[in-house]
C-alpha positions as a Markdown table, in Angstrom:
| # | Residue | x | y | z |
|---|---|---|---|---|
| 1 | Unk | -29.5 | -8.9 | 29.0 |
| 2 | Unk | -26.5 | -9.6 | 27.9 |
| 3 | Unk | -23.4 | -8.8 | 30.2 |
| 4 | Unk | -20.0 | -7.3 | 28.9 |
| 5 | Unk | -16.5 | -7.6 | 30.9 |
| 6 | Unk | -16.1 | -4.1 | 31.1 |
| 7 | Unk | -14.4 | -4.7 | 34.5 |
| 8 | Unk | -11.2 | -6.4 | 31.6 |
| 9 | Unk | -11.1 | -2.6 | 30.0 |
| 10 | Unk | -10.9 | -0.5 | 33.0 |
| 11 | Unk | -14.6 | 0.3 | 32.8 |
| 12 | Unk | -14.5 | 0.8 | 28.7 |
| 13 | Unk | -14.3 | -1.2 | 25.9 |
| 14 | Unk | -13.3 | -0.4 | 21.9 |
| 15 | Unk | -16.6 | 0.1 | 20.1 |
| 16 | Unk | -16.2 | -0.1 | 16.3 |
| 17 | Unk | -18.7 | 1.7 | 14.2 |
| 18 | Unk | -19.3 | 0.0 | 10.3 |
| 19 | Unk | -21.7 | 1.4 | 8.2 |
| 20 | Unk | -24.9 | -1.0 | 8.0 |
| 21 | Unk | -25.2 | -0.9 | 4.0 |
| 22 | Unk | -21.7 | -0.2 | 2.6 |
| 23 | Unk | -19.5 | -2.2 | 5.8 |
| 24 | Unk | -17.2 | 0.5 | 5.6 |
| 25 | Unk | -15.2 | 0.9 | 9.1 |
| 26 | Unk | -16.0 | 4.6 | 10.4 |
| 27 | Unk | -14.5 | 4.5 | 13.5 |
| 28 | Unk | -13.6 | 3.6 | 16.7 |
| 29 | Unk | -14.8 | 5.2 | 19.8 |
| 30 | Unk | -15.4 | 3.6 | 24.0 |
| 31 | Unk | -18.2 | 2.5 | 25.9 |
| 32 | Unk | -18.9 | 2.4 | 29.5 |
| 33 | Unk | -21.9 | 0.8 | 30.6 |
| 34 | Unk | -23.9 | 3.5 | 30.5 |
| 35 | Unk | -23.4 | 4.4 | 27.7 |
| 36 | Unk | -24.0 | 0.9 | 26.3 |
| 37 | Unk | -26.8 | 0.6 | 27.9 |
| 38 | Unk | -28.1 | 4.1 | 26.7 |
| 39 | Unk | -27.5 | 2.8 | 23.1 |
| 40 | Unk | -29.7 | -0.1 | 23.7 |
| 41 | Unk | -32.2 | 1.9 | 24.8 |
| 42 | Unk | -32.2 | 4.8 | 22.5 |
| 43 | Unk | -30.9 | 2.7 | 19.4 |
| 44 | Unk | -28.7 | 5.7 | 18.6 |
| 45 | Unk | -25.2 | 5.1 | 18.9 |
| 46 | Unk | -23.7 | 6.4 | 22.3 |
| 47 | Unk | -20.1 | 6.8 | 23.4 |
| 48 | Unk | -18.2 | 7.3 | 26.7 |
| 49 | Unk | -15.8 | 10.4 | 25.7 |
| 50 | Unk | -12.4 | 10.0 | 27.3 |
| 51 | Unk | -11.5 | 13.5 | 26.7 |
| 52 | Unk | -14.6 | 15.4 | 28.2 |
| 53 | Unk | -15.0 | 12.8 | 30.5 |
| 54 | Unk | -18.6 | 12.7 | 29.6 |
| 55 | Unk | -21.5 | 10.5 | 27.5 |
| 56 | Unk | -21.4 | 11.7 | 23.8 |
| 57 | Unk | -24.2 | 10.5 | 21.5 |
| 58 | Unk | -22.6 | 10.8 | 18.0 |
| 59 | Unk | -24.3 | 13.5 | 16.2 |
| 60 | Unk | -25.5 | 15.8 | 18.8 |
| 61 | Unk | -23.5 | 18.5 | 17.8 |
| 62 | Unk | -22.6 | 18.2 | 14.5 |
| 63 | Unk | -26.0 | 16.3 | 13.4 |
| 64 | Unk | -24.0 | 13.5 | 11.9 |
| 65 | Unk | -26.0 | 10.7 | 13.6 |
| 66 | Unk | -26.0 | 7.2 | 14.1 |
| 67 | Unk | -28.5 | 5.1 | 14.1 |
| 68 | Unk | -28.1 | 1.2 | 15.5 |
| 69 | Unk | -29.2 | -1.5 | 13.4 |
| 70 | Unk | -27.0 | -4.3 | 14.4 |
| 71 | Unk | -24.8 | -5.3 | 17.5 |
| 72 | Unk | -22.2 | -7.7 | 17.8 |
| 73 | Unk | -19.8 | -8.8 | 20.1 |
| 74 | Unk | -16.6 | -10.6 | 20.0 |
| 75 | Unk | -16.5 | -13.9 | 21.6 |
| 76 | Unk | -14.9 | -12.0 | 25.2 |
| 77 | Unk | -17.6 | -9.9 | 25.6 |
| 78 | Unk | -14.9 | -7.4 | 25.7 |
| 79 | Unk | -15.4 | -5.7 | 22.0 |
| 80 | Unk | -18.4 | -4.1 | 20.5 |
| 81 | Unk | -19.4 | -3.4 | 16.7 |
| 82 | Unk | -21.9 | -1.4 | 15.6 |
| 83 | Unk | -23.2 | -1.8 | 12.7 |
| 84 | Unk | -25.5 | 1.8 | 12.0 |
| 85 | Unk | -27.2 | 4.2 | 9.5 |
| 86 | Unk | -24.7 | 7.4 | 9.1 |
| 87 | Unk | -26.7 | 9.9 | 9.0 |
| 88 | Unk | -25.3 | 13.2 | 7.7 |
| 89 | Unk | -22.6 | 11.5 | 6.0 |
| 90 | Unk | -19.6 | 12.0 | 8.0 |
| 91 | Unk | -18.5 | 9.8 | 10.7 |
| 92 | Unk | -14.8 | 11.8 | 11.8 |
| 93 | Unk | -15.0 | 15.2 | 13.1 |
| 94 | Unk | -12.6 | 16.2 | 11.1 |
| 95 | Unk | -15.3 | 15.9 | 8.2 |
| 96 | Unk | -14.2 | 12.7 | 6.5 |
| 97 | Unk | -16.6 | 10.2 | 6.3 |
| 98 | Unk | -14.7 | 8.0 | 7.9 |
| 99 | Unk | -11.9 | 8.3 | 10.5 |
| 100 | Unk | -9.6 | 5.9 | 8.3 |
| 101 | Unk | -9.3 | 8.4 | 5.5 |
| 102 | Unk | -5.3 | 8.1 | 6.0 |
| 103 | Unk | -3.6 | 5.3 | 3.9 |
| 104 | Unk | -0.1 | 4.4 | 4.5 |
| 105 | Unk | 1.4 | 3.7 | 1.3 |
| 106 | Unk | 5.3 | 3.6 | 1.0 |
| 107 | Unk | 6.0 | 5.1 | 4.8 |
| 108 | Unk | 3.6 | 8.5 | 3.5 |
| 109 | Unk | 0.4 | 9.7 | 4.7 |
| 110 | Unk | -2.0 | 10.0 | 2.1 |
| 111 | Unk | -5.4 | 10.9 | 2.6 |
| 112 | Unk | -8.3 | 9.4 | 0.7 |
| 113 | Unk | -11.8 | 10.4 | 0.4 |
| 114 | Unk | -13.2 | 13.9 | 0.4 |
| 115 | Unk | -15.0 | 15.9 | 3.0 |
| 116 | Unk | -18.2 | 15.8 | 3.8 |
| 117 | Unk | -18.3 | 18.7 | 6.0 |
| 118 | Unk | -16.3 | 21.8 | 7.2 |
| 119 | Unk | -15.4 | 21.2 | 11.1 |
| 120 | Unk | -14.5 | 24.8 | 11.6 |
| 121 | Unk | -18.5 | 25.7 | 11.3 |
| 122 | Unk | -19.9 | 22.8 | 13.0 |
| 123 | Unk | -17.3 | 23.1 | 16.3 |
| 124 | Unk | -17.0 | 27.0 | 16.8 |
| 125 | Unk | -15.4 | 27.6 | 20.3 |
């Protein structure tokens, strides 16, 4: 098995997600070792959730899942890329499919892309 410094990232390290077919960059998310170690096992991408505090497989709530094709890792053992099958279309929760829909372009914002789905129905609080 192979072993990640995950003690070098305070106990989570930068996962980048590329789509498998198209090598488009959808995001960027942390693992733990658990939640490395569940995406191994499960072969669907799983993330450590700063914010909750929690394990988060991508798509559980909004359906948009990922599924693991490839794994790679940078030559510290302290990087992962995922290289997966979007399902559902949209990586960002914001609906984008991907979370690098904002292009700087003379010091502006502008965003690029369209949404794949409405946020405000897949997260109601």
């Amino acid at each position: 098995m192979v072993e990640l410094d995950f003690d070098k990232g305070g106990g989570l390290l930068p996962a980048i997600v590329q789509d498998y077919e198209t090598k488009e960059i959808l995001m960027l998310a942390y693992m733990n070792r658990q939640s490395w170690l569940q995406t191994i096992e499960t072969k669907k991408a799983t993330f450590w959730s700063r914010t909750r505090n929690e394990l988060w497989v991508k798509g559980e709530t909004s359906g948009n899942v990922q599924l693991v094709k490839e794994i790679r890792i940078d030559c510290d053992n302290d990087a992962i890329l995922l290289m997966v099958e979007q399902i559902g279309g949209a990586a960002c929760h914001t609906g984008y499919a991907s979370c690098f829909h904002n292009k700087v372009s003379h010091g502006k914002t502008e965003v690029i892309g369209e949404k794949v789905f409405n946020p405000e129905e897949v997260y109601k609080k």
